[in-house]
ROLUMKE-979087 format. One record per residue (C-alpha): x, y, z. Coordinates in steps of 0.5 Angstrom, whole numbers, plus 500, padded with zeros to 3 digits. Example, Ala and Ser with C-alpha at 12.3 -4.5 7.8 and 13.67 -1.06 7.14 Angstrom:
2
525491516 527498514 
This chain:
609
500500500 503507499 500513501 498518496 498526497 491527493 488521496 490522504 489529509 498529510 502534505 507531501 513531506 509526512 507523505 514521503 516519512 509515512 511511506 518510509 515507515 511503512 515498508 519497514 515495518 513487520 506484519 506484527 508491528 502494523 497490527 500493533 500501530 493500527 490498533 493504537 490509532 484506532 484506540 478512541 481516546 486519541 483525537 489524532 486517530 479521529 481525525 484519520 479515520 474522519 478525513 482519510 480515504 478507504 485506500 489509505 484506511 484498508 490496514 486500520 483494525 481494531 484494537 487487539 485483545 491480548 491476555 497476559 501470557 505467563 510462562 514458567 519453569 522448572 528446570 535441573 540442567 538447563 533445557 527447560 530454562 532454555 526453551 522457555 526463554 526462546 518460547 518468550 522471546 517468540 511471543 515478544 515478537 508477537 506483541 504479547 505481553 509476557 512473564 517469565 519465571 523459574 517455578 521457584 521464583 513465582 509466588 505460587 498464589 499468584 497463580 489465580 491472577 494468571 490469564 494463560 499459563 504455560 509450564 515447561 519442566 522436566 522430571 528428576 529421579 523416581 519421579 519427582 519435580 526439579 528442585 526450583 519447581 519443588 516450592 510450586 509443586 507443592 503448593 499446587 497439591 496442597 489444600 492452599 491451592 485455589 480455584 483456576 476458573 479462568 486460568 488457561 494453560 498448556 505444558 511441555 514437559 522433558 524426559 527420558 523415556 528410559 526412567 519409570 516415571 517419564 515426564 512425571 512432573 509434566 503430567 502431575 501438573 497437567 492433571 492438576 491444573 484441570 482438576 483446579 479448573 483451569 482450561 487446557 489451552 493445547 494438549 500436553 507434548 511429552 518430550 523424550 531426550 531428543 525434545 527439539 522438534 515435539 518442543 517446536 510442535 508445541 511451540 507452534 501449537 501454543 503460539 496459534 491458540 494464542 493468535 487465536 484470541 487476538 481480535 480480529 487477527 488469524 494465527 501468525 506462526 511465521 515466526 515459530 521457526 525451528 529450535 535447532 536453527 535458532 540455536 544454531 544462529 545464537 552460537 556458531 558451536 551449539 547442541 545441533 551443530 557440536 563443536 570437535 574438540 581435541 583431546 589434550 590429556 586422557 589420564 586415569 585419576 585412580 591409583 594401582 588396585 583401584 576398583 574404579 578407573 576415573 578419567 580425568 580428559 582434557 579437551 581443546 576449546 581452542 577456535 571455537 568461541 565456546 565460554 562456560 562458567 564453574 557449574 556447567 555441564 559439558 554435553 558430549 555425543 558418544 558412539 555405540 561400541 562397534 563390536 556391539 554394533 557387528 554383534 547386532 547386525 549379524 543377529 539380525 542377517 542385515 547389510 551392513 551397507 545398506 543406506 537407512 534414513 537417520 532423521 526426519 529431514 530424510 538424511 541416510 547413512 549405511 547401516 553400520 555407520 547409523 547405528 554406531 553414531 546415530 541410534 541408541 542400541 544400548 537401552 531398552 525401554 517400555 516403549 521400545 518394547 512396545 514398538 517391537 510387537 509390530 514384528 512379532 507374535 511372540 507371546 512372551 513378549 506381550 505377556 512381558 509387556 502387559 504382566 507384571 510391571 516389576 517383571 517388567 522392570 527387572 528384565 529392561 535394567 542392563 539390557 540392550 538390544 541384542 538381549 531383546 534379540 536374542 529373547 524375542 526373536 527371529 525379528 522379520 523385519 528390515 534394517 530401516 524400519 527396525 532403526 525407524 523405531 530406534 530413538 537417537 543416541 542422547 548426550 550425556 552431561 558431565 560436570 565440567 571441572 576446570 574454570 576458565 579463566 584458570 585454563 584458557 581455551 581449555 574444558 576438564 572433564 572427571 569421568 568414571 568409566 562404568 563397567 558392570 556385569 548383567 544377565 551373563 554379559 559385560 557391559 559398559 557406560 556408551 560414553 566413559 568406557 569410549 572416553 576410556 578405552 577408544 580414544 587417544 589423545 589426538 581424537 577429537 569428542 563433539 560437544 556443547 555446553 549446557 548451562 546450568 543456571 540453578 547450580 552457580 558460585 555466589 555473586 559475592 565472593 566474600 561468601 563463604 561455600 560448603 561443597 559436597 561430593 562423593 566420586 565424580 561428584 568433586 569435579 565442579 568443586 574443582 571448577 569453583 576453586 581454581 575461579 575463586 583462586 584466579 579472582 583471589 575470593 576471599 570467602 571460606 571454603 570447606 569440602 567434603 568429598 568421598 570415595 572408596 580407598 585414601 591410597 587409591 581413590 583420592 581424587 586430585 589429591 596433590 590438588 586439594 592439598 596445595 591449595 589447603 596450603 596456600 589458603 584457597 581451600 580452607 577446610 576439607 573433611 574426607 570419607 574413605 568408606 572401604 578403609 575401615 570394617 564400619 563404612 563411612 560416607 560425607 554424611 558421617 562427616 557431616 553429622 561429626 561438624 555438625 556444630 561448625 557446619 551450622 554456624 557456617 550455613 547460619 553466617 551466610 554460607 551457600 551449601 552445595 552437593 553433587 553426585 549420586 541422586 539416589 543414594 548419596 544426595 538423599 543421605 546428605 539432604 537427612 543430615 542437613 536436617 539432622 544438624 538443622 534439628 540438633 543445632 538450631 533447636 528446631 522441628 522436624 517441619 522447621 528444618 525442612 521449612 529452613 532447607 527450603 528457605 534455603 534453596 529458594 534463596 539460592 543457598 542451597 543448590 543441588 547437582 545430581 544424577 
């Protein structure tokens, strides 16, 4: 459209400007103009729409009717924060007006005030919420919770398909906003760990719903655009386009007679405009095992040239090749088995699967695919649509042990190689027995970083820290000394760490001892559970400080822990509240309240897996 000076009320020169505008302005921007000009209470606008002709009028709409967007998230390394900054800035884009909040920092009474809620949040251990979603959480089930009659919402939750409890808190909170009374504005997208393009379809979903509601306007979704394109476009080296990093150093951190073999590697960041900060995860693609890949192939009398498609963008590769790099072979899951009925009339497997479900479980823990094989087959079935059924090997994340400002151009990993014996085979971890055993120095690994926002070093670095750790668990420990040593932190420090042997297992020994030393750790307690008949773990060392312990935490100090969820974790989460308990003269329901406090504060920040 171009304004003409014979057919609109403006002279040539607010012509000439009007024109200019115009065609630089996006669809969104005109919608947004032409209802502000449309608004009664501007006497400019009458006089436009009195004086002006219909071709100089034909874009002008009404005002638009926008509901307040509310996107909140409940996130434990980083992917759900990420998205549903992306989600915001999208709808931004839109001209909505939007709120974005981790679960933790939203008042959860203010949810009856919310128009259109959207949650993004992942599921952590047997089921449970992420630990900035647990304050929410809990409020949502709890008798304070109030009626939603006019709230709408939609969720996206993350999981990995191989936990019992996929997607739990997703489906927990979907459930629950309904029960409150709440108005499913699109249905819930559950996202296994390859969550890009079901997160982008759900993206698309929610941004037309809410286009929807705009008066007078249809749905807009040019803008949705693809997740993996966007991250791509945000940084040259990113989670859909890994950087390869040579391998520097590749060094076994255990001593002679050790039951472990924990590999301290080296990785050349060097050219690839990658940062990360103490706290961070390192995210590595790793490659199926070939002998496994051979085995498997010749169960099933495949050609292991044969081209099969890799993704949905129709890309190929021969068979060897997609399994070794591409698809997962070395889990299997109930939806996995579930597929695998399509090929088979075998009876034991659909008793398998509909029996009892602890036999269900009990037979998928360790297994792989040629057990599923070997059990339930011959498979009639070609290699393509066998591998169409197979998801994508998932990254694994690694606690990144270096700063780096102390080592430029430079990430450190701590990884222990898993290794184990199940239903009379060896087995071993994807990704740390190939860091062990397949690599050199001279390889190169794909990465990434992956933020974690939810598991960083105070601000202030007067601020006293308490790091616990037991095994692979000290390596951010690491990370967070050599920060605080290179910035000369002046806050205390007191590290806890465990393991099986001192003589052995002692992971950076020299390390924590000269910087003991020079004063840039100023206590470490120790717990070698195996050199003694009676076992000893942190949290022993942690109920024997119990006094120093607490006056550090009631002074200001941030406690962290990292390592195993299910075991170790759980056990220093009872301490703390132990000590809570005995030092502080409290209740059992005041220690858990002054925990929480804690960790909606940010002083209490948990890495584990």
């Amino acid at each position: 459209m171009q304004f003409q000076v014979m057919n609109s009320p403006f002279n040539e020169e607010q012509a000439e400007l009007l024109n200019r505008l115009l065609s630089t302005l996006t669809e969104s921007q005109k919608i947004w103009l032409s209802g502000y000009l449309a608004a009664p209470s501007s006497t400019a606008t009458a006089t436009v729409e009195k004086e002006a002709s219909p071709e100089s009028t034909t874009d002008i709409a009404a005002p638009i009717n926008t509901r307040e967007v509310t996107i909140l998230y409940g996130s434990h390394t980083g992917n759900c924060q990420e998205l549903a900054e992306n989600l915001s800035q999208k709808l931004k884009q839109q001209d909505f007006d939007v709120t974005l909040s981790s679960l933790d920092d939203f008042k959860p009474k203010a949810i009856k005030k919310v128009q259109d809620l959207l949650i993004l949040t992942s599921t952590h251990g047997d089921g449970d919420p992420p630990d900035n979603a647990m304050s929410f959480y809990e409020f949502l089930f709890s008798k304070r919770a109030p009626k939603l009659d006019g709230v709408r919402f939609s969720i996206l939750a993350l999981g990995d398909s191989s936990y019992e409890f996929f997607c739990q808190t997703g489906k927990d909170f979907d459930k629950r906003l309904e029960e409150l009374g709440a108005e499913r504005i699109h249905p819930r997208i559950d996202c296994d760990v390859d969550y890009e393009e079901p997160a982008d379809e759900w993206f698309t979903g929610v941004i037309n719903q809410l286009n929807e509601q705009k008066s007078g306007q249809q749905s807009n979704t040019d803008s949705t655009g693809d997740l993996q394109e966007q991250a791509a476009l945000q940084t040259e080296f990113s989670k859909s386009n890994p950087f390869e990093a040579e391998i520097l150093e590749n060094i076994d951190l255990n001593g002679r007679g050790s039951n472990k073999e924990t590999r301290h590697i080296e990785l050349d960041l060097e050219g690839s405009n990658l940062d990360y900060e103490p706290g961070d995860s390192l995210g590595v693609f790793p490659e199926n095992d070939s002998s496994l890949v051979d085995t498997l192939i010749e169960e099933m009398q495949w050609d292991p040239q044969e081209n099969v498609a890799v993704n949905k963008q129709g890309e190929y590769r021969p068979l060897r090749e997609a399994l070794t790099s591409y698809f997962e072979i070395t889990n299997v899951t109930k939806p996995l088995l579930e597929k695998v009925t399509q090929f088979t009339n075998n009876e034991k497997l659909t008793q398998l699967i509909n029996g009892d479900q602890e036999e269900l479980k009990s037979y998928i823990h360790g297994r792989d695919l040629i057990d599923l094989v070997r059990d339930f087959g011959p498979f009639q079935v070609s290699a393509q649509e066998f591998t169409g059924i197979l998801r994508k090997i998932p990254y694994r994340l690694y606690s990144i042990a270096s700063s780096s400002r102390a080592n430029p151009d430079e990430v450190h990993l701590t990884i222990g190689a898993l290794r184990y014996n199940a239903n009379g085979r060896d087995r071993s971890g994807v990704c740390s027995v190939q860091c062990a055993e397949r690599t050199e120095i001279g390889d190169t690994l794909p990465i990434f970083v992956q933020r974690n926002p939810n598991f960083k070093l105070p601000e202030n670095p007067d601020t006293p820290i308490i790091m616990i750790g037991a095994g692979t668990g000290i390596a951010p420990y690491r990370a967070f000394l050599q920060e605080r040593e290179d910035i000369e932190a002046t806050g205390k420090s007191w590290l806890f760490f465990g393991e099986q042997y001192f003589t052995s297992d002692f992971l950076y020994q020299v390390e924590w001892q000269r910087m003991l030393k020079e004063g840039n750790l100023t206590k470490m307690d120790v717990a070698f559970s195996r050199d003694n008949t009676e076992k000893v773990y942190v949290q022993h060392r942690m109920l024997e400080k119990s006094d120093e312990l607490y006056q550090w935490i009631i002074n200001g100090a941030h406690v962290y822990v990292c390592g195993d969820e299910k075991y170790m974790a759980k056990d220093v989460h009872a301490a703390l509240l132990t000590i809570f308990e005995q030092e502080g003269n409290m209740t059992s329901e005041e220690a858990e309240e002054f925990l929480s406090e804690l960790r909606k504060t940010k002083r209490y920040q948990r890495d584990v897996y």
